[in-house]
C-alpha positions in Angstrom: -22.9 -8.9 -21.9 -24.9 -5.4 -21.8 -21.4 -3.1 -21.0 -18.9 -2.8 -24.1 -15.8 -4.7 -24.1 -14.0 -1.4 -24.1 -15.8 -0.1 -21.2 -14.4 -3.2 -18.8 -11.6 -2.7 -17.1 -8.4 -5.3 -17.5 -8.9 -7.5 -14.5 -12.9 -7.9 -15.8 -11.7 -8.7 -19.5 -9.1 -11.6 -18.3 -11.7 -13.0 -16.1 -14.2 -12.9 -19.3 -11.2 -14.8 -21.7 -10.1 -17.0 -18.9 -13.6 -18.2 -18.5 -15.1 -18.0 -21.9 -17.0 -15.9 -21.8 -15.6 -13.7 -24.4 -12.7 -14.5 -27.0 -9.2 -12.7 -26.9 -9.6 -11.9 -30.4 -13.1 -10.1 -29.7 -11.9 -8.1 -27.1 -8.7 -6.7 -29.3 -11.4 -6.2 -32.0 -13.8 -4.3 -29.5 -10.7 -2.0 -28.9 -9.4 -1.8 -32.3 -13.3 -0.5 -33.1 -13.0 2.0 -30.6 -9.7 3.4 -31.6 -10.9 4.2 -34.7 -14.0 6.1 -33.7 -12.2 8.3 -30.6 -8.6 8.6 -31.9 -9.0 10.8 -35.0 -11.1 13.4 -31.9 -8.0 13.0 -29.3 -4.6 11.5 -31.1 -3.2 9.5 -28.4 -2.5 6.4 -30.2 0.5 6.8 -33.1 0.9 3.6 -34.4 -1.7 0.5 -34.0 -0.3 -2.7 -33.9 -3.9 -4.3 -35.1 -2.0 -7.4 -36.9 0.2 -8.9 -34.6 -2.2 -7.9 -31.6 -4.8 -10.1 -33.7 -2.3 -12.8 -33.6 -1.8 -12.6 -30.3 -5.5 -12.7 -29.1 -5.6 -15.6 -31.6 -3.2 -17.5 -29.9 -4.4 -16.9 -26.8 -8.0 -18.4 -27.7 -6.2 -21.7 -28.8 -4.6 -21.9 -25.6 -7.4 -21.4 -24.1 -9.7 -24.2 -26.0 -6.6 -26.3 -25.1 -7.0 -26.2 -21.8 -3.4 -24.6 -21.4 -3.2 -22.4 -17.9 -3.3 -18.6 -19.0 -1.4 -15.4 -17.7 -3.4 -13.5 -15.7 -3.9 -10.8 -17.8 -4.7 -12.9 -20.9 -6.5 -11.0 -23.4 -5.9 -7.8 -21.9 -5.1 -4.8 -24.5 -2.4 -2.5 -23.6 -0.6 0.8 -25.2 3.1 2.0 -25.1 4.5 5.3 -24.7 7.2 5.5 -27.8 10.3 5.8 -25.8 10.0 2.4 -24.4 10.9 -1.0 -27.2 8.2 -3.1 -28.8 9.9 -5.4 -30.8 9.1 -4.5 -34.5 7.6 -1.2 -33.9 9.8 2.0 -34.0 10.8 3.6 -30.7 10.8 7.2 -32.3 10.8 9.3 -29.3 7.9 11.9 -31.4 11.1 12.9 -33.5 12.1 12.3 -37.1 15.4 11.0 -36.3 14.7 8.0 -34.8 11.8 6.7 -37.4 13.8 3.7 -38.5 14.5 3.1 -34.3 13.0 -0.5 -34.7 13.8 -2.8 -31.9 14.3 -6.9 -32.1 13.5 -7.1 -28.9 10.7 -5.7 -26.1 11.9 -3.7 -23.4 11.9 -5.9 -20.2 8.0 -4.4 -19.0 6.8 -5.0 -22.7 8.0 -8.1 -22.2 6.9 -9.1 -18.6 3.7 -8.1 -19.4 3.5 -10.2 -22.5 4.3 -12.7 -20.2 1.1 -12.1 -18.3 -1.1 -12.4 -21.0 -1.4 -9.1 -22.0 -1.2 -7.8 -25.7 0.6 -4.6 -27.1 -2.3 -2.6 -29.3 -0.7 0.6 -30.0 2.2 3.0 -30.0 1.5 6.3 -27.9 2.0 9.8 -28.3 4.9 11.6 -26.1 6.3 14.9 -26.4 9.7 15.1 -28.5 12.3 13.3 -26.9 10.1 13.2 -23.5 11.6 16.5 -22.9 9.6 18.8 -24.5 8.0 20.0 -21.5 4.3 18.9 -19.8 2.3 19.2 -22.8 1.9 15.8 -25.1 3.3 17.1 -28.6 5.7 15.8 -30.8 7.2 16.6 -34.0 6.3 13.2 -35.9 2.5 13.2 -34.9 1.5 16.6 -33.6 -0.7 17.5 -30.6 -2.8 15.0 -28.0 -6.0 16.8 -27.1 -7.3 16.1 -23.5 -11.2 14.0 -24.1 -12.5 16.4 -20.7 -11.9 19.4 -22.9 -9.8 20.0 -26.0 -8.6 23.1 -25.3 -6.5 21.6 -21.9 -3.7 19.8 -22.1 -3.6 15.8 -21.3 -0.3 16.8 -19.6 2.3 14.5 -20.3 5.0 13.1 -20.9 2.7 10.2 -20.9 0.1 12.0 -22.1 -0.8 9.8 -25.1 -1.3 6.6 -22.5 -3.4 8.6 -20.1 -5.7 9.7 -22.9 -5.8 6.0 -24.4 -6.7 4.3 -21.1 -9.4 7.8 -19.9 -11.3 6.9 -23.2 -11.5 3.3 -23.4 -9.2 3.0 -26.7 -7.4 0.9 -23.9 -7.8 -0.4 -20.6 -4.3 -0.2 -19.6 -1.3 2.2 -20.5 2.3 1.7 -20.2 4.3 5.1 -20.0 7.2 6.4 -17.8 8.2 8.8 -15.0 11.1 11.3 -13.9 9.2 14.1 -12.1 5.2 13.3 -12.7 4.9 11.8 -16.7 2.4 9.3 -15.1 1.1 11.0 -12.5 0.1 14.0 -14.4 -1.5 12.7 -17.3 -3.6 10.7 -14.8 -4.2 13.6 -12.8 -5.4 15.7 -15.9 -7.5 12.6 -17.7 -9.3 11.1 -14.5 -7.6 8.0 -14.6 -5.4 6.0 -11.8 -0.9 5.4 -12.4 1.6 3.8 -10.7 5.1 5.4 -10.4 7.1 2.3 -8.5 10.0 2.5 -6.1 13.5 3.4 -7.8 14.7 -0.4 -8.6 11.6 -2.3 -8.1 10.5 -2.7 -12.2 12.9 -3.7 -14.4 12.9 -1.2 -17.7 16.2 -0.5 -20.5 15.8 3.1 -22.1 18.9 2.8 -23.8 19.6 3.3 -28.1 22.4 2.1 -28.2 25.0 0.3 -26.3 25.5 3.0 -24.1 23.8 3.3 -20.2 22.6 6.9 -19.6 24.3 9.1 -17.1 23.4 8.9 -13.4 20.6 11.1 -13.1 18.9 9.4 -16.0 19.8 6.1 -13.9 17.9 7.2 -11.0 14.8 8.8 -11.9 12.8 7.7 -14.8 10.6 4.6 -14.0 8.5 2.6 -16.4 4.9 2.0 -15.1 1.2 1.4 -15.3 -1.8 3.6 -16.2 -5.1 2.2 -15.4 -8.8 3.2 -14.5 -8.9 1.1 -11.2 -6.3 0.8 -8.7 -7.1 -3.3 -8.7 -5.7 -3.2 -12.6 -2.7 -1.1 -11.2 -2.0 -4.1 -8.6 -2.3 -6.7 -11.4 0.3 -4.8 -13.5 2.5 -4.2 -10.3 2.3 -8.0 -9.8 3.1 -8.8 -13.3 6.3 -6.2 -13.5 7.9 -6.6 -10.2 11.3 -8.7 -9.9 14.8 -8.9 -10.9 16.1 -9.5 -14.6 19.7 -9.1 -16.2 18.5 -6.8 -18.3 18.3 -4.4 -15.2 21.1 -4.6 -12.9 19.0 -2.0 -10.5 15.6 -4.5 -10.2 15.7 -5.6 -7.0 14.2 -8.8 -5.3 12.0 -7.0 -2.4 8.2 -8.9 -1.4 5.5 -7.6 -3.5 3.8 -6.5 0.1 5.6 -5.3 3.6 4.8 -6.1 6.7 1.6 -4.2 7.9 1.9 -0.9 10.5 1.1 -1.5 13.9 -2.3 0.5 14.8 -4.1 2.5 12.3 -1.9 4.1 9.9 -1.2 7.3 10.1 -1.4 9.8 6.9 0.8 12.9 6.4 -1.8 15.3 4.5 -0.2 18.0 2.3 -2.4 20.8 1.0 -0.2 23.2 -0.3 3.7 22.1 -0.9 6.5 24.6 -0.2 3.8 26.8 0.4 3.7 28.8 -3.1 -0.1 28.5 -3.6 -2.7 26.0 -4.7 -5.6 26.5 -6.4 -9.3 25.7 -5.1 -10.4 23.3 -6.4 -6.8 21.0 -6.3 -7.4 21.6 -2.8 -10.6 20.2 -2.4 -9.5 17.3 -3.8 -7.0 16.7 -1.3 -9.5 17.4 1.4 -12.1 14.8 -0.3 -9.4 12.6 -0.3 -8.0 12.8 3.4 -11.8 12.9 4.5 -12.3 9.6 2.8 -9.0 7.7 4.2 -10.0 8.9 7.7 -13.7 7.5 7.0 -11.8 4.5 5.9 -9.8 4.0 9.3 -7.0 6.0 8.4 -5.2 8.4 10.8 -4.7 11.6 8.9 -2.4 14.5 9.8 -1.5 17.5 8.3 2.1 17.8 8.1 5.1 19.4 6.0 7.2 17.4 3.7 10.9 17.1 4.9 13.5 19.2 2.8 11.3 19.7 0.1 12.8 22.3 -1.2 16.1 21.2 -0.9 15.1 17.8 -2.7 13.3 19.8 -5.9 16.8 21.8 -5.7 18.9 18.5 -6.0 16.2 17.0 -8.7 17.2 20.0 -11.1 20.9 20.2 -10.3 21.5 16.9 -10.9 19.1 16.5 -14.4 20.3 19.9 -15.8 24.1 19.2 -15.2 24.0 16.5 -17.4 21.6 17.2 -19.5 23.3 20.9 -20.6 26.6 18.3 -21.6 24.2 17.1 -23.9 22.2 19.7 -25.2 24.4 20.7 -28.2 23.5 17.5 -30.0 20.1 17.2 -28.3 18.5 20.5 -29.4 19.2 19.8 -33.2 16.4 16.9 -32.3 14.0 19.7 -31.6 11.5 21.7 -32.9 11.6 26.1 -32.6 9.1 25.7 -30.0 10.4 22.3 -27.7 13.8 24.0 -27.7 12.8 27.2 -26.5 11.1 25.1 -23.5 14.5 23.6 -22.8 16.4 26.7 -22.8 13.9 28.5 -20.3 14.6 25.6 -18.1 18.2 25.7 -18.7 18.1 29.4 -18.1 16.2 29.0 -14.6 18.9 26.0 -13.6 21.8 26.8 -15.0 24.5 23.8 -14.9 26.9 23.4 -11.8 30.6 22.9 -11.7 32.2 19.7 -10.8 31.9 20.2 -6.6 28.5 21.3 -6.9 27.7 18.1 -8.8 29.3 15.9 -6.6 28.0 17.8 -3.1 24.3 17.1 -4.7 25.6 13.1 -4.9 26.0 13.3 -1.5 23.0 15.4 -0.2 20.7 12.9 -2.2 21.3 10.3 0.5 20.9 12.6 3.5 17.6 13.8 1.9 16.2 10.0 1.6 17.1 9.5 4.9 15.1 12.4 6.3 12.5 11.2 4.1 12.4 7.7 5.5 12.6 9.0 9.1 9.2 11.1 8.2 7.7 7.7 6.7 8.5 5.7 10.1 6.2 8.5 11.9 3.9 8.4 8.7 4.0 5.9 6.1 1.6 7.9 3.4 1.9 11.0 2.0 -1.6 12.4 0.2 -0.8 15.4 -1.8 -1.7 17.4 -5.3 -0.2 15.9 -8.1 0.0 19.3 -9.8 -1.1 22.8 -7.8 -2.4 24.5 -10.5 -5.7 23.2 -12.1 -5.1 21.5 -16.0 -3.3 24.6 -18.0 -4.0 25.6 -21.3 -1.3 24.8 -23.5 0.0 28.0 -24.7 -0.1 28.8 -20.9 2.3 26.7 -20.3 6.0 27.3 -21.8 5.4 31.0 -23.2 7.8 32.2 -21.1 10.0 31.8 -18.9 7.8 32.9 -16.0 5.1 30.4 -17.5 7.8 28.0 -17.8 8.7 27.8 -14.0 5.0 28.4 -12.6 4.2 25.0 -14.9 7.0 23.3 -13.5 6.8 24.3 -9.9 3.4 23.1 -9.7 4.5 19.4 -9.5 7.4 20.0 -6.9 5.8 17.2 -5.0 6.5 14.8 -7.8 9.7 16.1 -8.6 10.8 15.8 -5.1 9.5 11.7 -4.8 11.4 11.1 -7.7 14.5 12.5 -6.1 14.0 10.6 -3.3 12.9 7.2 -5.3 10.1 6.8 -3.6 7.1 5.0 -5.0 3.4 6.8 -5.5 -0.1 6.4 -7.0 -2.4 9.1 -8.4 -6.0 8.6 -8.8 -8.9 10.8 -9.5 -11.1 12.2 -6.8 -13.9 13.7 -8.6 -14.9 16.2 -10.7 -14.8 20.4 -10.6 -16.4 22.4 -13.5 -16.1 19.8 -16.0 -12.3 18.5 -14.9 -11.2 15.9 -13.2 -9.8 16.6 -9.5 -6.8 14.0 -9.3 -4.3 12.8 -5.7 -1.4 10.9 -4.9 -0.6 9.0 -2.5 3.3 8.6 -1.8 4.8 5.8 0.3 8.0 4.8 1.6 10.7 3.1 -0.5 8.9 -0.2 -1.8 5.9 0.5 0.2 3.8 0.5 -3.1 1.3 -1.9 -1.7 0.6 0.5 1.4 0.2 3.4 -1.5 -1.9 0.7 -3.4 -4.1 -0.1 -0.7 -4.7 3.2 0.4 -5.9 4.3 -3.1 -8.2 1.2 -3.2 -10.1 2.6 -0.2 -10.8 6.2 -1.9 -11.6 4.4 -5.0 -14.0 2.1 -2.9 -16.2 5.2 -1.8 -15.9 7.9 -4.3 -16.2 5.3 -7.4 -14.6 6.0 -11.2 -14.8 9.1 -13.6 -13.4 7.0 -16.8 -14.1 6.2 -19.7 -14.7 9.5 -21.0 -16.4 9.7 -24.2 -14.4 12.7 -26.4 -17.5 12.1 -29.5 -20.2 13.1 -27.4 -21.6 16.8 -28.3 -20.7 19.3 -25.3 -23.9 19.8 -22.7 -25.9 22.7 -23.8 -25.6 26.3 -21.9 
């Protein structure tokens, strides 16, 4: 075939192995090749898993030639973020402490998606202890560079999957999100993410016997990165379902039932009304200009409580997590700490009642939010405000600290709320990409699917980027 292997996406390459028309084994090769020319420029990928991936493609060419029924991803390459198990391969977190953290057993997407055919290639870069702040470094293997320009950051905190999957070193990337980790490394690499619905993936963060507290219950969600929306819905097919792993999975339909009419979109330009930069706002307007053309009904409208949910999202995570910080921070390098501490200085932890009244106001806030989605069942809005940040921009300060993290409210405030989202790119502004996301109701993720497919349809793909290729002359 003319195209690289690397360049295909993942529902092209399992169509090519099912059929033939490629082996497993070349395609893991193709990417393993790649890896080594682009990952040295970027560092997204930690650890390669090159033998047992070879195994893997191997075994899937004998079923294959045997005439055995394959997953439907066979032969499909994938990355994982370092916080979530691969059995055999340490889950260090970016931080010396938890080198030797090497798992018997996959984490239940690792696994599901093994199930599908898919095969683990490499370990991915994170910031330390995935709370490091929105910039992908981590103590173990240093800084990932964004492949649309160096000097930006990929965002993160799964910024090493986003940069894996934006330059073909993988066609799809499995990372996690409390407040934007997928959806701003997509955002900032030109690529497509899932976050799903509170409950509807299974996923087990713990190190030990221990469950994490409540917060860290209800937000962070394991998902997809991708550079089509049909590779997300292949992955969001493969994940979905209940397991005893995961007491919180849930057994909901893949799709809902369909809206009556044309469905209506609630367009957000500017959340909580602090500002938004040009250029994030001409994505939004591309966007709602091509779901309209697409038969869409598109409103402007404001988000319900918004400021009250980003208010309960930081109560609640910083309560807990200042219990914790006295053994965390020791974890930590000078410069991740100090990003904690500005955070912990700008929410500082609340006493018992205040806890407990945040418990309660969570519910009332999802309800507000699932009246708004009866009226409007999608949400387009920026993934971040703010146009990709430098790094040293971003946790200076405290006053950089809170402009950085206030530019996502919108994702913090689905997370809150559990609801499920997709970003994709929209195009490209002075060199960058321009990214979206779509939020739906609570296990509306094929409506937020769809939707994205349509944009996708009409304004194409920006990925793979090539991070070798000399920059364009002045």
């Amino acid at each position: 075939m003319d195209t690289e292997l690397w360049q295909l996406s993942a529902a092209e390459l399992a169509r090519a192995v099912a059929a033939g028309d490629v082996s497993a084994l070349d395609v893991v090769n193709a990417h393993l090749a790649r890896v080594a020319v682009v990952n040295p420029r970027v560092n997204a990928i930690t650890n390669l898993l090159a033998d047992s991936a070879r195994e893997a493609a191997r075994e899937t060419d004998r079923r294959r030639a045997a005439g055995e029924r394959l997953g439907p991803l066979a032969g499909v390459p994938f990355t994982v973020k370092e916080n979530i198990h691969v059995a055999g391969s340490a889950t260090t977190f970016g931080v010396p402490r938890f080198r030797g953290l090497v798992p018997s057993a996959d984490a239940p997407p690792v696994r599901r998606l093994r199930a599908a055919g898919a095969i683990p290639l490499g370990r991915t870069n994170l910031p330390d202890m995935t709370i490091a702040g929105m910039h992908t470094v981590s103590t173990l293997y240093g800084e990932t560079r964004n492949p649309w320009d160096p000097a930006r950051t990929p965002g993160g905190t799964s910024g090493g999957d986003g940069v894996a999957v934006a330059t073909g070193m993988a066609p799809l990337g499995l990372g996690n999100d409390s407040g934007g980790s997928l959806r701003v490394p997509a955002a900032f690499n030109g690529v497509t993410a899932l976050k799903p619905s509170y409950g509807r993936f299974p996923q087990d963060h713990r190190l030990g016997p221990q469950d994490p507290t409540l917060s860290s219950q209800l937000f962070p969600v394991d998902g997809p990165l991708a550079r089509t929306v049909a590779d997300l819905r292949a992955v969001y097919e493969a994940l979905s379902g209940v397991d005893p792993q995961d007491p919180r999975a849930v057994p909901v339909p893949l799709d809902g039932p369909r809206p009556a009419g044309p469905i209506r979109v609630g367009v957000v330009m500017d959340p909580g009304g602090h500002g938004v930069d040009p250029a994030v706002r001409a994505g939004v307007e591309t966007a709602a200009a091509t779901l309209e053309d697409a038969g869409y009904e598109v409103h402007e409208v404001e988000v319900p409580r918004l400021d009250d949910a980003v208010d309960g999202y930081l109560g609640l995570i910083f309560t807990e997590f200042s219990l914790a910080w006295p053994q965390l921070k020791e974890l930590l390098t000078e410069d991740s700490r100090r990003h904690v501490e500005h955070t912990l200085r700008e929410q500082p932890a609340l006493g018992l009642d205040g806890y407990l009244q945040l418990t309660a106001a969570r519910q009332g806030i999802q309800r507000d939010w699932a009246g708004h989605f009866e009226r409007y069942p999608l949400l387009l809005g920026p993934v971040s405000t703010d146009p990709i940040p430098f790094p040293d921009a971003m946790h200076g300060s405290v006053e950089d600290n809170a402009r950085t993290m206030g530019a996502v409210r919108l994702c913090r405030a689905s997370t809150f709320v559990g609801a499920p989202s997709v970003a994709l790119p929209v195009g490209v502004a002075d060199g960058l990409p321009q990214g979206v996301q779509i939020i739906g109701g609570m296990y509306r993720e094929d409506l937020c699917l769809q939707a994205a497919a349509a944009v996708e349809q009409r304004l194409g793909t920006f990925t793979p980027v090539d991070p070798t290729a000399p920059p364009p002359a002045d």
